[in-house]
DSSP file (Angstrom, degrees, kcal/mol; ACC not computed):
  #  RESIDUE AA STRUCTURE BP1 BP2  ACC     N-H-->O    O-->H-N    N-H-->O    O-->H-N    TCO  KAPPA ALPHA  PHI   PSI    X-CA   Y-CA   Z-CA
    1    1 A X     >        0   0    0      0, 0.0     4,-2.9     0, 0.0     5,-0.2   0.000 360.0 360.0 360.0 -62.7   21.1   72.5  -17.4
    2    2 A X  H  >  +     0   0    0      1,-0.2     4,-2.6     2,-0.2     5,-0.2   0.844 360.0  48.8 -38.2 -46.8   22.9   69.7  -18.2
    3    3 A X  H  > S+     0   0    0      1,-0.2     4,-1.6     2,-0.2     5,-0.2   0.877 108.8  56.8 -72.4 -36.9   23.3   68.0  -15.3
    4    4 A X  H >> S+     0   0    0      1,-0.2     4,-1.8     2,-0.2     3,-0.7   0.992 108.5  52.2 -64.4 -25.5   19.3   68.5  -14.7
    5    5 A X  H >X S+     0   0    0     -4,-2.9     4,-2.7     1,-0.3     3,-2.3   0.988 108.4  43.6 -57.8 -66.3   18.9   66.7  -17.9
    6    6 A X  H 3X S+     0   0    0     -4,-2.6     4,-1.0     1,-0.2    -1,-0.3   0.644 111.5  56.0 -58.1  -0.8   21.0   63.6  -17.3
    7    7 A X  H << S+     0   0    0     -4,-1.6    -1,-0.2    -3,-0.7    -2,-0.2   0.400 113.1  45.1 -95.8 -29.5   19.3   63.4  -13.6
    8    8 A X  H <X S+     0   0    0     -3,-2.3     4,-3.6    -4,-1.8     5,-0.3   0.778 114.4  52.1 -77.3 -62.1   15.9   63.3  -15.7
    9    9 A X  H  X S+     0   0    0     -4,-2.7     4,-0.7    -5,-0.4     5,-0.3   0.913 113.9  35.8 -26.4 -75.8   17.4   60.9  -18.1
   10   10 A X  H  X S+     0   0    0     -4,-1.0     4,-2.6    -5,-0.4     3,-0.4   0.846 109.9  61.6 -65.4 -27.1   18.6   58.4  -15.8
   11   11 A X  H  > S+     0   0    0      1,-0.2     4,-1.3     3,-0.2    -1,-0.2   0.965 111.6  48.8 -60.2 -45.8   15.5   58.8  -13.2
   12   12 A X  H  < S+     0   0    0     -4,-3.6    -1,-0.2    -3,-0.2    -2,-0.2   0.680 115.4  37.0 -65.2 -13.6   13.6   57.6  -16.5
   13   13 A X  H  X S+     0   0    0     -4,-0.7     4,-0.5    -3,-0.4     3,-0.4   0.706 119.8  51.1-101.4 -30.8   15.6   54.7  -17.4
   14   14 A X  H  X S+     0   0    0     -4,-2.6     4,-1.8    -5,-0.3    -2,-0.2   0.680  97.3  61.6 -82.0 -18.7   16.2   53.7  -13.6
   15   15 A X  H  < S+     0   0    0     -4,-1.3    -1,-0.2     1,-0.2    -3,-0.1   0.255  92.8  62.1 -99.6  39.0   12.3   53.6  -11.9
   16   16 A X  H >> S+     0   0    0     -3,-0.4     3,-1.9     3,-0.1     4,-1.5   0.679 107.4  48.2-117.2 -37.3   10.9   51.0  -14.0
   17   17 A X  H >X S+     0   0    0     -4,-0.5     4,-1.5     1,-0.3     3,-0.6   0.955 114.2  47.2 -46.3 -57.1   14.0   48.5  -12.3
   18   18 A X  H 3X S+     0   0    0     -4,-1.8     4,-0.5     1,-0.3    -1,-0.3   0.462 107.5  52.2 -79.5  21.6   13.2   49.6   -9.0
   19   19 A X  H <> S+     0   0    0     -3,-1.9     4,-2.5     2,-0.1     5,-0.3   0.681 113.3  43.7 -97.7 -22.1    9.7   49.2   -9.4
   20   20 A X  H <X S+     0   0    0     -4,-1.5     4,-0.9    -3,-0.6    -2,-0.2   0.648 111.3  55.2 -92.3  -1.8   10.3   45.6  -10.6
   21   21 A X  H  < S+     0   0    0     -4,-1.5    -3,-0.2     2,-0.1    -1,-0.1   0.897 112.7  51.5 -85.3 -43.2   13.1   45.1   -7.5
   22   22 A X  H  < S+     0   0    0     -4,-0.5    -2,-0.2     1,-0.2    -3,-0.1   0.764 108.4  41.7 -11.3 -73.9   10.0   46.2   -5.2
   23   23 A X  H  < S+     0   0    0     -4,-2.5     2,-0.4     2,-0.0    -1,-0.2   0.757  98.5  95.0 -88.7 -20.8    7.3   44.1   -6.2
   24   24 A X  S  < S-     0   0    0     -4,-0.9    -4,-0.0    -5,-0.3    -3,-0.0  -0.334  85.8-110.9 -72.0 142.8    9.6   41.2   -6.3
   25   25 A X        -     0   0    0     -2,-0.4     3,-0.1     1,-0.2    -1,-0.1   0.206  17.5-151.6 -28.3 140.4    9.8   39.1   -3.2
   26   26 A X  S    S+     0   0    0      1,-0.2     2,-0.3    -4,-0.0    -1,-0.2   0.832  78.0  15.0 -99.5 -10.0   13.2   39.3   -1.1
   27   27 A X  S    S-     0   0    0      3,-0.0    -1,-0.2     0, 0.0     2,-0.1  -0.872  85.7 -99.9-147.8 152.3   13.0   35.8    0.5
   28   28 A X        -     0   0    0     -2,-0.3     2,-0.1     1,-0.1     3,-0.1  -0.461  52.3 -96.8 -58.7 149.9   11.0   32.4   -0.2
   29   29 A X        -     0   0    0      1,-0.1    -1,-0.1    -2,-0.1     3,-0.1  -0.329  44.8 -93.8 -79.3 175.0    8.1   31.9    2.0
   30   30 A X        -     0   0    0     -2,-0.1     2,-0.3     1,-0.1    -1,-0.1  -0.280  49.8-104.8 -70.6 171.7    8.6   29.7    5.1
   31   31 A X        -     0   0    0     -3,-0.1    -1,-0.1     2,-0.1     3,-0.0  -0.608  17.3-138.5-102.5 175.7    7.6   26.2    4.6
   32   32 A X        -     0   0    0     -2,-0.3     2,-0.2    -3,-0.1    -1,-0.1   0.638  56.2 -32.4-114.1  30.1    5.2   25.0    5.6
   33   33 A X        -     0   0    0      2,-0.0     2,-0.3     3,-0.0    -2,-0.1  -0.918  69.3 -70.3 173.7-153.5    5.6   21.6    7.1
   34   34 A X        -     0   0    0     -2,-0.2     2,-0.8    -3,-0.0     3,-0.2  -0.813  39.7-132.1-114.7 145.1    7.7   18.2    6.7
   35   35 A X    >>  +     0   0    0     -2,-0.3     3,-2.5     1,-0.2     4,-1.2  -0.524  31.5 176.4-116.3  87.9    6.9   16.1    3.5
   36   36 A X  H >> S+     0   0    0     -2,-0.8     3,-3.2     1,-0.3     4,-1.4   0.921  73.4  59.5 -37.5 -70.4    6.7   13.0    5.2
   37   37 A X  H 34 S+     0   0    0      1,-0.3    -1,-0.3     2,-0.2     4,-0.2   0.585 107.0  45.5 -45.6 -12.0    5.8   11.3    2.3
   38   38 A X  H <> S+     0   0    0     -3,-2.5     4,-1.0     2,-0.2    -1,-0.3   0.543 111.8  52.8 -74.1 -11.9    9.0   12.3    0.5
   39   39 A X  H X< S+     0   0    0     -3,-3.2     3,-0.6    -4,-1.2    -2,-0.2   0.973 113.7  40.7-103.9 -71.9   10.7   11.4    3.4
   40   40 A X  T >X S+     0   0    0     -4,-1.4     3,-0.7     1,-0.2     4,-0.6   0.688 110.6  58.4 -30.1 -32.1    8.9    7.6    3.5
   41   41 A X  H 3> S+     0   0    0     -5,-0.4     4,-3.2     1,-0.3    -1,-0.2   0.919 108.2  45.9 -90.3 -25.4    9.2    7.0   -0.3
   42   42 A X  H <<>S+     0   0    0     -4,-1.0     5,-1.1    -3,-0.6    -1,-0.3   0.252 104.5  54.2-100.5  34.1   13.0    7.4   -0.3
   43   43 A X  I <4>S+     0   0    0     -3,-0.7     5,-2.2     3,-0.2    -1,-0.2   0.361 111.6  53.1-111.0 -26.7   13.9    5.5    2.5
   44   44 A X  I  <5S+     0   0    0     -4,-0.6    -2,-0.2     3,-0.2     5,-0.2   0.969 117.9  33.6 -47.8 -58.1   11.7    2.8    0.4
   45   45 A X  I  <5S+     0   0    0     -4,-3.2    -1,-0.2    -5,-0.2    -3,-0.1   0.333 136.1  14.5-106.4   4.0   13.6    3.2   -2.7
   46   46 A X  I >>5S+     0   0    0     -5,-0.2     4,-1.5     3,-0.0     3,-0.5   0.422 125.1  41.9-130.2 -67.0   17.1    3.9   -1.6
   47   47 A X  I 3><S+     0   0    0     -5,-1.1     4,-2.3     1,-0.2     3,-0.3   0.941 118.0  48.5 -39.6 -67.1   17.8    3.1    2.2
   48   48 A X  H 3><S+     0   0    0     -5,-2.2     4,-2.3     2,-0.3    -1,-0.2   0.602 104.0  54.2 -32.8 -53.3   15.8   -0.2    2.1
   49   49 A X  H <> S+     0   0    0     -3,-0.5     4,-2.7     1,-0.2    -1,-0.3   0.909 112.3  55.8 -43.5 -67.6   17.2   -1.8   -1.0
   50   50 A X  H  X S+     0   0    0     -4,-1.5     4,-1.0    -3,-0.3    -2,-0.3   0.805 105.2  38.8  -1.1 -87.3   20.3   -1.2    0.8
   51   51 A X  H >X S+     0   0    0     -4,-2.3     4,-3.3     1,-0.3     3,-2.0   0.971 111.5  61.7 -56.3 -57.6   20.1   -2.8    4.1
   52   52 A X  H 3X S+     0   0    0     -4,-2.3     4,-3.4     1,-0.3    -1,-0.3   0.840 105.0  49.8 -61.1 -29.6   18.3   -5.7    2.3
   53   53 A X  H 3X S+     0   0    0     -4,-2.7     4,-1.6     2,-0.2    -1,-0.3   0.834 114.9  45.1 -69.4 -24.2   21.8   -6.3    0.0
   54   54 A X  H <X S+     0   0    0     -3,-2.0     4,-2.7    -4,-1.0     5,-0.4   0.953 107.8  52.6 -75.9 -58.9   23.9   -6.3    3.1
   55   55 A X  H  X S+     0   0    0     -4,-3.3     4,-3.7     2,-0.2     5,-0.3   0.978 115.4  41.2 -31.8 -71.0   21.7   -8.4    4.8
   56   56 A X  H  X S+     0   0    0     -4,-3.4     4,-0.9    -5,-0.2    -1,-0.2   0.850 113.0  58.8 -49.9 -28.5   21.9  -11.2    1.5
   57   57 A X  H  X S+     0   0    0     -4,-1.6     4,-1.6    -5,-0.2     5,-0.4   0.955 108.1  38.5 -69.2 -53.2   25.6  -10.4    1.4
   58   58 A X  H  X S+     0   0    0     -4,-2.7     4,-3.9     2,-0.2     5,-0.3   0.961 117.9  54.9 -66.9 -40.9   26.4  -11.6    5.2
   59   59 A X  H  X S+     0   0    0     -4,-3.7     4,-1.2    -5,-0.4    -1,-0.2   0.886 111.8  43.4 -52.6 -31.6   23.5  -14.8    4.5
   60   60 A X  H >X S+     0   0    0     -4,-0.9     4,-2.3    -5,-0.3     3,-1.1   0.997 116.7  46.6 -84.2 -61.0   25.7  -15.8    1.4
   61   61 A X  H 3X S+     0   0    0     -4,-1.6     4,-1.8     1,-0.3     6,-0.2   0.856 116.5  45.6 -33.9 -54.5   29.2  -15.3    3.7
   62   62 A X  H 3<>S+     0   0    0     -4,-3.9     5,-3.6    -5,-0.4    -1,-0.3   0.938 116.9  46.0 -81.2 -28.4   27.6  -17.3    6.7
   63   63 A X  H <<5S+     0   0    0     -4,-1.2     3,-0.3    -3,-1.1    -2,-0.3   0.728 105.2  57.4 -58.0 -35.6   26.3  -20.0    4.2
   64   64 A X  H  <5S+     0   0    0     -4,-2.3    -2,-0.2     1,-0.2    -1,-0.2   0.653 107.5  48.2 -75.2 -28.2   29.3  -20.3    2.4
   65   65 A X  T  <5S-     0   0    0     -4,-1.8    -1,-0.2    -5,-0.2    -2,-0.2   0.334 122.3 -95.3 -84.3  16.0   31.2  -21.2    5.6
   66   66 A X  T   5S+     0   0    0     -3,-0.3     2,-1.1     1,-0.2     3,-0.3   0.724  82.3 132.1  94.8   1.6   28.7  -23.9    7.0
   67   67 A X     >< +     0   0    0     -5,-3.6     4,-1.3     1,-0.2     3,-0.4  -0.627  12.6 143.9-111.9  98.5   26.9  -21.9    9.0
   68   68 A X  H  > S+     0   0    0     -2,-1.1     4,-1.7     1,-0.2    -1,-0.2   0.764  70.7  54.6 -76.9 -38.4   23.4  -23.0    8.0
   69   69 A X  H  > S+     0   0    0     -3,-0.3     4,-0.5     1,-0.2    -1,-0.2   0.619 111.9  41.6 -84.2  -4.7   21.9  -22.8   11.4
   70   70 A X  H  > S+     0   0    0     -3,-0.4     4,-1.3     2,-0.1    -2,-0.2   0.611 107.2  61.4-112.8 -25.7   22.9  -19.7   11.9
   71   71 A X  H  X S+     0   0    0     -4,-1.3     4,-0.6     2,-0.2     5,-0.2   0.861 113.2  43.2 -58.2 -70.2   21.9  -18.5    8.0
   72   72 A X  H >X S+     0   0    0     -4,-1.7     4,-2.2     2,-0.2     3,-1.1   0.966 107.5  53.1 -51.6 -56.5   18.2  -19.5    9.0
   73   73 A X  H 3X>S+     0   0    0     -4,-0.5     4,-1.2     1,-0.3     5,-0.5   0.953 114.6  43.2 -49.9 -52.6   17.8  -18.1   12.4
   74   74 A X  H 3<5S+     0   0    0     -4,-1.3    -1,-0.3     1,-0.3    -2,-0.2   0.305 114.6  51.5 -86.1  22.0   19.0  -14.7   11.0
   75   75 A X  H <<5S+     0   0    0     -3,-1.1     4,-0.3    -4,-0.6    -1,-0.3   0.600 109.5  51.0-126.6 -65.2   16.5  -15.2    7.7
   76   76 A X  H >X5S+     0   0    0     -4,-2.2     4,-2.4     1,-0.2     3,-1.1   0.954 110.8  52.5 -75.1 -73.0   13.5  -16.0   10.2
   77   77 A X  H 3X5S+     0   0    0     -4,-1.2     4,-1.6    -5,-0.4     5,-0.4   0.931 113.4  42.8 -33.9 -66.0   14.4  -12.7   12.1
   78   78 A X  H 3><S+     0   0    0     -5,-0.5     4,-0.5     1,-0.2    -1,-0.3   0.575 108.9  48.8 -72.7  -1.0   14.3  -10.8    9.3
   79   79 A X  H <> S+     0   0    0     -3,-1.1     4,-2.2    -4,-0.3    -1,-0.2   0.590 112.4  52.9-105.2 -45.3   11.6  -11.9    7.7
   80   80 A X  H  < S+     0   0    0     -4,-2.4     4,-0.4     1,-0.2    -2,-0.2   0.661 108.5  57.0 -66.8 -13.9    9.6  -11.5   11.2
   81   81 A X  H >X S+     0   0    0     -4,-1.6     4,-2.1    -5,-0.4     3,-1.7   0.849 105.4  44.7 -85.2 -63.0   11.1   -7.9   11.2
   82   82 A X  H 3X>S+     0   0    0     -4,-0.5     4,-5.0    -5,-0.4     5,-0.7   0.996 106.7  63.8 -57.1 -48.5    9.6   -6.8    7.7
   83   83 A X  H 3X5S+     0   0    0     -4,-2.2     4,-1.3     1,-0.2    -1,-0.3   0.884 106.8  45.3 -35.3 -40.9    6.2   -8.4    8.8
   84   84 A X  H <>5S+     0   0    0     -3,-1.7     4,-2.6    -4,-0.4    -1,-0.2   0.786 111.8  43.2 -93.8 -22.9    6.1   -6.0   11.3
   85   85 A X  H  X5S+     0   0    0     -4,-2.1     4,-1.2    -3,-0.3     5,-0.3   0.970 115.7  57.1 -66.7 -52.1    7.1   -2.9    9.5
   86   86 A X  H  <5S+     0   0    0     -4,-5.0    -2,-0.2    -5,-0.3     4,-0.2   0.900 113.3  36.7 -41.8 -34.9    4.5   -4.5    6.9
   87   87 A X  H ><XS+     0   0    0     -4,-1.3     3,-2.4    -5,-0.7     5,-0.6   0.951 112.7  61.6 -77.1 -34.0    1.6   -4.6    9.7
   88   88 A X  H >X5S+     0   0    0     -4,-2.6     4,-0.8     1,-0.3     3,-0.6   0.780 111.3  35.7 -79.7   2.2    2.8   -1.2   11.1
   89   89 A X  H 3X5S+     0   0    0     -4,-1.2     4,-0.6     1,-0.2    -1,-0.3   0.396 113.9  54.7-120.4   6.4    2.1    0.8    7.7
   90   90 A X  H <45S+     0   0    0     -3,-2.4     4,-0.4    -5,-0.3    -1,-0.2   0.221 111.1  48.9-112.6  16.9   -1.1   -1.3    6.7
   91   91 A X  H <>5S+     0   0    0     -3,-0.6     4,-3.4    -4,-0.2    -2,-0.2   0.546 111.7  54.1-109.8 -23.2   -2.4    0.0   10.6
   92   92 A X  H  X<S+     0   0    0     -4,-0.8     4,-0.6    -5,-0.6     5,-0.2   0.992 111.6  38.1 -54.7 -55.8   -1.3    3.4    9.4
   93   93 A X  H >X S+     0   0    0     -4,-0.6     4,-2.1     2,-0.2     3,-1.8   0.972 114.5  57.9 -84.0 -43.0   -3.3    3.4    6.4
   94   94 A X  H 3> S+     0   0    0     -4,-0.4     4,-1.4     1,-0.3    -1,-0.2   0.846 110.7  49.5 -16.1 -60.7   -6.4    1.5    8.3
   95   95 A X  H 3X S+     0   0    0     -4,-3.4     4,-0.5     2,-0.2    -1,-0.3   0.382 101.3  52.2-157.3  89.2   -6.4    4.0   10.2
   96   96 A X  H <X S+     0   0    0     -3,-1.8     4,-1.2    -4,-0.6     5,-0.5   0.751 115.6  50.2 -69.2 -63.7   -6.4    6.9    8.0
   97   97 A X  H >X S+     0   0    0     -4,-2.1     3,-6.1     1,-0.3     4,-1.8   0.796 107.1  45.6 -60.1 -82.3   -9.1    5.4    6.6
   98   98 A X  H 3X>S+     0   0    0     -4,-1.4     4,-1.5     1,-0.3     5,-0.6   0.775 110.9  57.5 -22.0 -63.4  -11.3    4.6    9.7
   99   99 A X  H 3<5S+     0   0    0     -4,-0.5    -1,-0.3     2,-0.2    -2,-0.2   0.628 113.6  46.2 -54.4  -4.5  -10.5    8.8   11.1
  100  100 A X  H <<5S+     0   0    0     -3,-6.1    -2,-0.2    -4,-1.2    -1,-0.2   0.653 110.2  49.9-111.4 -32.9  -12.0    9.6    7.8
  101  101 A X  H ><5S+     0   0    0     -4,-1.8     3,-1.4    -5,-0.5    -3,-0.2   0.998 116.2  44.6 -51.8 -70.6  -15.0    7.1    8.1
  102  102 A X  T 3<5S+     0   0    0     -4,-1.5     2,-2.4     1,-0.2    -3,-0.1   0.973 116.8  35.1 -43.8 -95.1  -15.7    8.4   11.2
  103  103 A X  T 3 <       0   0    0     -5,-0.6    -1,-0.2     1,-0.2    -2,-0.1   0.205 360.0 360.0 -70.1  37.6  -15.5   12.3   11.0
  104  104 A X    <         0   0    0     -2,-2.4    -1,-0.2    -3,-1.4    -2,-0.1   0.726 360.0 360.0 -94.9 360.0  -16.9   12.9    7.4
């Protein structure tokens, strides 16, 4: 008699947990893609910054020994390198725009 009692007892105290271990989820859902734009914004705002201080750091180093001609050349280069990152992300967004003109 006891025992059935404490075997009622605890069945009452215990199925409202495993009804809430149940309906919860065991796992996260998958994802469901890459987030490019996360991916783009911090290479913007962290990598980028970066490079470009290293970059200024060797220009000041090679200037400061005399080498002026060599300070320019690698200035012109680098400047002709962001121009082209610049064009490739304004042909990206051109056309976005233009695949949306098109198929609306």
């Amino acid at each position: 008699m006891i025992a059935t009692e404490l075997v009622d007892t605890v069945s009452t105290a215990v199925a409202p947990m495993f009804h809430a271990l149940a309906s919860t989820p065991l796992a996260e859902p998958a994802p469901k893609g890459i987030n490019t734009d996360g991916v783009v914004s911090f290479f913007a705002s962290k990598i980028a910054p970066i490079l470009l201080a290293v970059l200024g750091v060797i220009f000041i180093g090679r200037a400061s020994r005399g080498e002026i001609s060599k300070v320019l050349t690698s200035s012109a280069i680098a400047i002709v390198g962001l121009a082209f990152i610049a064009g490739a992300a304004t042909l990206f967004f051109v056309g976005d725009y233009l695949i949306e003109l098109i198929f609306e």
